[in-house]
N, CA, C and O atoms as a MOPAC input file, in Angstrom:
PM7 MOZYME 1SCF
protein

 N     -7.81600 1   -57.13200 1    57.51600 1
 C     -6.82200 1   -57.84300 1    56.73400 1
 C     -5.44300 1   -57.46100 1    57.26800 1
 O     -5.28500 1   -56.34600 1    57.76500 1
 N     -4.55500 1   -58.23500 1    57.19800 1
 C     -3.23900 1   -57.95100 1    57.59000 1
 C     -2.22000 1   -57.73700 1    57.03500 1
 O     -2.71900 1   -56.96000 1    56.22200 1
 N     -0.98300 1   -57.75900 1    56.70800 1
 C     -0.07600 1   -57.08000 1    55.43600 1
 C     -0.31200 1   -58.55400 1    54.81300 1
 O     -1.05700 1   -58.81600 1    53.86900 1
 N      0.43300 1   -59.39800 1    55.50000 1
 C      1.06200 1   -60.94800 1    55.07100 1
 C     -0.03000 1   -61.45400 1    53.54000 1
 O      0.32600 1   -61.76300 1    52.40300 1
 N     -1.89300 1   -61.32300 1    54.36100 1
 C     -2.88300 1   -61.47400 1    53.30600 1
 C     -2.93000 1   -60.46700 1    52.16400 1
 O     -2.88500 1   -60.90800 1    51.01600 1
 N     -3.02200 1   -59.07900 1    52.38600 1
 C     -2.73500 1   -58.24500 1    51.61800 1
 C     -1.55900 1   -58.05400 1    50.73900 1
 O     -1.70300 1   -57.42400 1    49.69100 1
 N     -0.35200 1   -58.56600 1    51.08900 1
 C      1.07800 1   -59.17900 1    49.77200 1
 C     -0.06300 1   -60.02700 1    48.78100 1
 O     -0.39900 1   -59.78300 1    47.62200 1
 N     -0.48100 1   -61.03900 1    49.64700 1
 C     -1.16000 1   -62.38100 1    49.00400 1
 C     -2.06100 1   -62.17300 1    47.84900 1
 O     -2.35900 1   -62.99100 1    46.97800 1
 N     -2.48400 1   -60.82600 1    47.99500 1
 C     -3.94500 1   -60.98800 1    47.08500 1
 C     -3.42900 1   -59.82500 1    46.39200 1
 O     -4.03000 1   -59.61700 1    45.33700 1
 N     -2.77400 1   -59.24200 1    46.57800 1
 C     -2.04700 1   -58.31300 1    45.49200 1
 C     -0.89000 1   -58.90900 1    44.74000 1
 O     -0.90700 1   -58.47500 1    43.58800 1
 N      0.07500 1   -59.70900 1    44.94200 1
 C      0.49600 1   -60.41300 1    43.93500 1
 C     -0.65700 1   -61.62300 1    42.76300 1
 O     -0.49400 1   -61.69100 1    41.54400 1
 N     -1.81200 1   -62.48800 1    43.59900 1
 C     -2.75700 1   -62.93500 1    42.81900 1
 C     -3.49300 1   -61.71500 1    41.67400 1
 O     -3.93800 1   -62.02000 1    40.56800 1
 N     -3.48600 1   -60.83600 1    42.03700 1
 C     -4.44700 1   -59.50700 1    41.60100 1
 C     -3.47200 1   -59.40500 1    40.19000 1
 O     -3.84500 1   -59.43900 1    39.01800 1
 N     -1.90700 1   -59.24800 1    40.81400 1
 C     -1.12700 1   -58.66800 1    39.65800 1
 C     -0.88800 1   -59.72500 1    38.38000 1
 O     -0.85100 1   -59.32000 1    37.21700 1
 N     -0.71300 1   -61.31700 1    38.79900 1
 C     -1.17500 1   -61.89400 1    38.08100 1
 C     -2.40500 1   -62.09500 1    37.53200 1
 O     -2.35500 1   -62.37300 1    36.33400 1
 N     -3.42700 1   -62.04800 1    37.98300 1
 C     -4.25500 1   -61.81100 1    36.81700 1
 C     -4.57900 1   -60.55300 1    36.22600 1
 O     -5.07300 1   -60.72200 1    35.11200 1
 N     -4.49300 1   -59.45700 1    36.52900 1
 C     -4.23400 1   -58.14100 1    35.59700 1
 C     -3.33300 1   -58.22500 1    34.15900 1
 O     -3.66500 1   -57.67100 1    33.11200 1
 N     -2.12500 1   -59.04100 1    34.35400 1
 C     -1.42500 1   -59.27300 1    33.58000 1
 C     -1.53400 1   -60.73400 1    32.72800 1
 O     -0.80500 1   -61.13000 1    31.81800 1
 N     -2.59100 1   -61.33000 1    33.29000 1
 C     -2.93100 1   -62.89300 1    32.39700 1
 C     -1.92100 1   -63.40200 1    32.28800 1
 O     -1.48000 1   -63.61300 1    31.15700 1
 N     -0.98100 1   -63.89200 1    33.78600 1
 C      0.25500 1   -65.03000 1    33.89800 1
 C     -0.16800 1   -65.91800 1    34.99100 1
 O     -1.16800 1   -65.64300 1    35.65500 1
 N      0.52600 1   -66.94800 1    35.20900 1
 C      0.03000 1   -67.77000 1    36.21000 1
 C      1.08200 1   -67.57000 1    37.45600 1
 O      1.86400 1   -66.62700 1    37.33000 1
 N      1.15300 1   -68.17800 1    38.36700 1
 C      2.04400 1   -67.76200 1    39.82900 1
 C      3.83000 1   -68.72400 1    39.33200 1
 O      4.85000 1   -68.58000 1    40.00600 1
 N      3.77200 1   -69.35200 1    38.43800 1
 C      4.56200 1   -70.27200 1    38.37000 1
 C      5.71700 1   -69.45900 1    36.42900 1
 O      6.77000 1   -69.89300 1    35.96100 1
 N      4.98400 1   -68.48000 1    36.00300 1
 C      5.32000 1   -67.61000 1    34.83600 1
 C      6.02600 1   -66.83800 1    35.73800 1
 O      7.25700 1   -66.85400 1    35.77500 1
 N      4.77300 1   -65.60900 1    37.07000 1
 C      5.70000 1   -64.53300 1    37.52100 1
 C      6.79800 1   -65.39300 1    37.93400 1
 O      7.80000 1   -64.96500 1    37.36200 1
 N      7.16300 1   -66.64000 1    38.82500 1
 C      8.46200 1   -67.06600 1    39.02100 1
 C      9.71600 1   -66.91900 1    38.38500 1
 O     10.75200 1   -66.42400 1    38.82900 1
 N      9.36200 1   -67.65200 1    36.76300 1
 C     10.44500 1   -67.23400 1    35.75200 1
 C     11.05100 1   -65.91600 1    35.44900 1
 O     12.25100 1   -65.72300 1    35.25400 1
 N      9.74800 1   -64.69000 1    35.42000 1
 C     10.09700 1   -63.68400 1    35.47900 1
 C     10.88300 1   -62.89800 1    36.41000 1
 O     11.64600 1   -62.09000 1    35.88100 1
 N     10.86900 1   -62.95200 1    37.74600 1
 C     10.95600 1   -62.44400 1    38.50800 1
 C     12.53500 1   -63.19400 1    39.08900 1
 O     13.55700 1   -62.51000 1    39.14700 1
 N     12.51900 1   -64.46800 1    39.43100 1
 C     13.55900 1   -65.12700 1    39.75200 1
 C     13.88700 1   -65.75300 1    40.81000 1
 O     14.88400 1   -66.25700 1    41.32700 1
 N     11.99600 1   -65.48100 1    41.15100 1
 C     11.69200 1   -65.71100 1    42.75500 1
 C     11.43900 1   -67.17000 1    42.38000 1
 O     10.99800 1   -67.52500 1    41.28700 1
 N     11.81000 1   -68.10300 1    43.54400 1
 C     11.72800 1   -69.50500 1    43.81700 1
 C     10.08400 1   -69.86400 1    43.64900 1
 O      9.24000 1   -69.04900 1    44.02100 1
 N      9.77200 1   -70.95300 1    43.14900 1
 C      8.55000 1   -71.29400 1    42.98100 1
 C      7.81100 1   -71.62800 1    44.47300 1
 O      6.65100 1   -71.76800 1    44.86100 1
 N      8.83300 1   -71.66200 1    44.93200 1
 C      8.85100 1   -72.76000 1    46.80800 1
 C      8.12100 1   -71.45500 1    47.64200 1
 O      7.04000 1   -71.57600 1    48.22000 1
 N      8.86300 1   -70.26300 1    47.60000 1
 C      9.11900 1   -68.95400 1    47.91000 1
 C      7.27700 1   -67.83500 1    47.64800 1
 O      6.54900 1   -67.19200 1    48.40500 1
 N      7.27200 1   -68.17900 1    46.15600 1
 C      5.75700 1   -67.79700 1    46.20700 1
 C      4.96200 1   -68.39500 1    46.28700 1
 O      3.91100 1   -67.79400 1    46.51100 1
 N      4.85800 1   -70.21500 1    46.14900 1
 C      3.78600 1   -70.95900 1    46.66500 1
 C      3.10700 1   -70.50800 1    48.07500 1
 O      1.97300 1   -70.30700 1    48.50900 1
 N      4.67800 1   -70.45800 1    48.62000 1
 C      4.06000 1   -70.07300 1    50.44500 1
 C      3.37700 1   -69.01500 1    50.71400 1
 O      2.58100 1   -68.94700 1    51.65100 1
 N      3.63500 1   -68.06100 1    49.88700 1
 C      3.23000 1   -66.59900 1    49.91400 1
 C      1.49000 1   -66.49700 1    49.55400 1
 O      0.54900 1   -65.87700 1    50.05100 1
 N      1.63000 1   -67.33600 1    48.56500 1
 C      0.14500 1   -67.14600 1    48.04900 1
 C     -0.58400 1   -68.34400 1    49.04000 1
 O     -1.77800 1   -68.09200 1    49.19900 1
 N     -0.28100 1   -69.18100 1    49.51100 1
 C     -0.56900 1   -70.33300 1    50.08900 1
 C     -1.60500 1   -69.66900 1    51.59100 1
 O     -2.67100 1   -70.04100 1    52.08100 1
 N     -0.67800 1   -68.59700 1    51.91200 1
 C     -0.54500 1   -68.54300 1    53.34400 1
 C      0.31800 1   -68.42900 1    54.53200 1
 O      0.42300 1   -67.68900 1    55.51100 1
 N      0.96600 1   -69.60600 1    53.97500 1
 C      2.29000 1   -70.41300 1    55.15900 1
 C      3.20000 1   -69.08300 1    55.42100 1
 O      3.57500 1   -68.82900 1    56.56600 1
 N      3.56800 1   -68.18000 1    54.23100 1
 C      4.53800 1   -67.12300 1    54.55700 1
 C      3.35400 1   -65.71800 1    54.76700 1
 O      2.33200 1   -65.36200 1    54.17800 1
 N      4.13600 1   -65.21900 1    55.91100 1
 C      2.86800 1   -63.71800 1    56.52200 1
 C      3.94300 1   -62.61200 1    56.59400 1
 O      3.55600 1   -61.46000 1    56.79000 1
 N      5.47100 1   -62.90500 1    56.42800 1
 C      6.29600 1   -61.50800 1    56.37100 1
 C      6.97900 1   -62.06500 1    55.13400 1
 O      7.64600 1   -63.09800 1    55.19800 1
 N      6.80000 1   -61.32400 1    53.91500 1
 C      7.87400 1   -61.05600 1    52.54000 1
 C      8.75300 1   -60.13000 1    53.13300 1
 O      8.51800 1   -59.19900 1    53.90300 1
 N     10.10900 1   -60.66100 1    52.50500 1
 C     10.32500 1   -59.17100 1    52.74400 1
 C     10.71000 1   -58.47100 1    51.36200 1
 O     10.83400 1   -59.08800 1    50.30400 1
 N     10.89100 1   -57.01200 1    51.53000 1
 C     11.10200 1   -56.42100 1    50.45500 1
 C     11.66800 1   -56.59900 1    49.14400 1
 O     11.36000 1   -56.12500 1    48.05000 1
 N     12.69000 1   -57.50200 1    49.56600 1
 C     13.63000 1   -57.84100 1    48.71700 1
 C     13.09500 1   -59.10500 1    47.54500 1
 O     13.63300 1   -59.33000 1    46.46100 1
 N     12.16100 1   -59.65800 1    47.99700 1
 C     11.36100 1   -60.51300 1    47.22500 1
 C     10.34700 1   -59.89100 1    46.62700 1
 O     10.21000 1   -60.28700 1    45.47000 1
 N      9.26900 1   -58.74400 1    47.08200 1
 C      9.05600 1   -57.79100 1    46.71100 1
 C      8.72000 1   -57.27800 1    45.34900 1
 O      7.94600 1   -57.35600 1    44.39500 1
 N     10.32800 1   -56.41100 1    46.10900 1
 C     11.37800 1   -55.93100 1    44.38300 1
 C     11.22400 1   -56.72200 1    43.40600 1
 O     10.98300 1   -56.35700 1    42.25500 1
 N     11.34700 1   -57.83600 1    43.76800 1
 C     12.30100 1   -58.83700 1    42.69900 1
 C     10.89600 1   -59.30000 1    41.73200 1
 O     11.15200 1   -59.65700 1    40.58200 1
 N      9.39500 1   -59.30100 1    42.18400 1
 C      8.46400 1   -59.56200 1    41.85700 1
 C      8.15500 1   -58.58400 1    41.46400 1
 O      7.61900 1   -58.87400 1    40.39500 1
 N      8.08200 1   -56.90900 1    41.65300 1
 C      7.80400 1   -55.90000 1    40.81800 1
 C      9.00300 1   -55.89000 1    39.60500 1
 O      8.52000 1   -55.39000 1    38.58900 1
 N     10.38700 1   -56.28600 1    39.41800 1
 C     11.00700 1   -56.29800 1    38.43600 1
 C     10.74100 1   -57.50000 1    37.69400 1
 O     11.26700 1   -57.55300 1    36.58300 1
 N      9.97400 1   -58.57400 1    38.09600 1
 C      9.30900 1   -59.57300 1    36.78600 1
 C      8.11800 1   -59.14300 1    36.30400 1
 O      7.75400 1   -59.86900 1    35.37800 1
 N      7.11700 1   -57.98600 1    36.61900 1
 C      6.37000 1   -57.71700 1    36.61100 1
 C      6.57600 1   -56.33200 1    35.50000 1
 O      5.76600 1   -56.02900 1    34.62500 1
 N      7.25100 1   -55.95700 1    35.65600 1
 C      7.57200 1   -54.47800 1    35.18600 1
 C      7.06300 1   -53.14100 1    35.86600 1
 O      6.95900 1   -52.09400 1    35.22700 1
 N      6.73200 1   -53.26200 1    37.29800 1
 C      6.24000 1   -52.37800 1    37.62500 1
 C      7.23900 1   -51.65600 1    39.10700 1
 O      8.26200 1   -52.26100 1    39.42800 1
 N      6.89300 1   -50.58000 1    39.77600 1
 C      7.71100 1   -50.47800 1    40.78300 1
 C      7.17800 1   -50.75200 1    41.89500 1
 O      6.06600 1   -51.27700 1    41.95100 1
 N      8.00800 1   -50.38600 1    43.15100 1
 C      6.96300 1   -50.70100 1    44.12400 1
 C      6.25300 1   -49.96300 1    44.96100 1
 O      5.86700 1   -50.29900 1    46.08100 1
 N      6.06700 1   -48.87600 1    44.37200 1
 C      4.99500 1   -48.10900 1    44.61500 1
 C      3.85900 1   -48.49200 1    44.03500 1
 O      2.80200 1   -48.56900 1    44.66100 1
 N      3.96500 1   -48.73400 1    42.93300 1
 C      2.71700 1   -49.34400 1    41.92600 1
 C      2.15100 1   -50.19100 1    42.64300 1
 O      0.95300 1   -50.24800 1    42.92000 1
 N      3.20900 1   -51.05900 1    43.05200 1
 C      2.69100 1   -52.55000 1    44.04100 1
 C      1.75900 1   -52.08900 1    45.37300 1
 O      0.91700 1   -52.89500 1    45.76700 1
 N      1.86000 1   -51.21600 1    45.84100 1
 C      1.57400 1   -50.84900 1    47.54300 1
 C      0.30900 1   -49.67400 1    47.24800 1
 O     -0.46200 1   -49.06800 1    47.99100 1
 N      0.53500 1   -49.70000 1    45.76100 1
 C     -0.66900 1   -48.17500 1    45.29700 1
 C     -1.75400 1   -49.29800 1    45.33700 1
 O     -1.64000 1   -49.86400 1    44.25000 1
 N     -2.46300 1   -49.72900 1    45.84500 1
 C     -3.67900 1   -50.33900 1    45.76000 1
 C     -5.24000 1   -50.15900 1    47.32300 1
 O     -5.08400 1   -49.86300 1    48.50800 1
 N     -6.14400 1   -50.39000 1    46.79500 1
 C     -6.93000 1   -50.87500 1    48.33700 1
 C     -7.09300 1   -51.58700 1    49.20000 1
 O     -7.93000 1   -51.61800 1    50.10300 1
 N     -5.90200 1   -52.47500 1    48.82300 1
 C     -5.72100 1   -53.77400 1    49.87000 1
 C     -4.73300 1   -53.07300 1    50.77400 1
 O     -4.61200 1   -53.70300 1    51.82400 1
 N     -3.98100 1   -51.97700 1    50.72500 1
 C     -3.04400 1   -51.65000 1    51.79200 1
 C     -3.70100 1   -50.65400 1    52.35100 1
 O     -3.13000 1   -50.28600 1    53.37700 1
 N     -4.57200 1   -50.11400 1    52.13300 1
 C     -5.00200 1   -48.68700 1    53.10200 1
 C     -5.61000 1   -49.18100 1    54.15600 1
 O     -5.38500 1   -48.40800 1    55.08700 1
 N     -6.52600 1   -50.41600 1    54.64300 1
 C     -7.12300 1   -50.05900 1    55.83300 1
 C     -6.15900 1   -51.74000 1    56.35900 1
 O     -6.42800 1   -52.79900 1    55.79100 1
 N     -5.65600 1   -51.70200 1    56.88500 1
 C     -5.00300 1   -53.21100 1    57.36700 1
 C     -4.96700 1   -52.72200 1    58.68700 1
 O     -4.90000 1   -51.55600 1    59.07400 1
 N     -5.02900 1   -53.96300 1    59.44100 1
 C     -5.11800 1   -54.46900 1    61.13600 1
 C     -3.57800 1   -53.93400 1    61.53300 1
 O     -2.54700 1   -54.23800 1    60.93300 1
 N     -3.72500 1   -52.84000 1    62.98900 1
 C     -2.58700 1   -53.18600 1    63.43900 1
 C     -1.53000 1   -54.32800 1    63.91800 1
 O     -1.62400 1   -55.09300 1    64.87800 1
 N     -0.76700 1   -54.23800 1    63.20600 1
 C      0.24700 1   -55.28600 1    63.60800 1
 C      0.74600 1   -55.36200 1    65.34000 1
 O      0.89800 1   -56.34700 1    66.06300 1
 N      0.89900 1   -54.04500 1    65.59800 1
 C      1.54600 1   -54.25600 1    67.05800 1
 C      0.26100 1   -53.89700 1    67.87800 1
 O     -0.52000 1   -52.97100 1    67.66100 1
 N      0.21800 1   -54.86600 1    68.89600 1
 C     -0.81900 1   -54.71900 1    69.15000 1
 C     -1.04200 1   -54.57000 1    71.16800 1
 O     -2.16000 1   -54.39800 1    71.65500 1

């Protein structure tokens, strides 16, 4: 797995842990609906942090919380 998929399925994960839909965390967060469609879609493979953030502060969590999971420990080198 690679980071880009691993954002992907850990923001899906965090919405459903929390029973919201991708289009709720938006409101919360302040992130563009356009912005996480792509994210969860696919189309986007580098977030950057700053969107992130902005999704652990609609979330209420930090972003350690976010990156504390098993989708980030074994990922494909990027540089290759």
């Amino acid at each position: 797995m690679n980071i880009g998929d691993a954002v992907k399925e850990r923001i899906l994960e965090l919405c459903m842990e929390n029973n919201i839909s991708v289009n709720k965390l938006c409101s919360l967060s302040g992130v563009t609906q356009s912005t996480i469609n792509n994210i969860v879609s696919g189309r986007n493979h580098s977030t950057t942090i700053s969107t992130i953030k902005k999704l652990c502060d609609g979330l209420g969590i930090t972003i350690e919380d976010f990156f504390t999971s098993e989708l980030f420990r074994n990922l494909e080198q990027e540089v290759k």
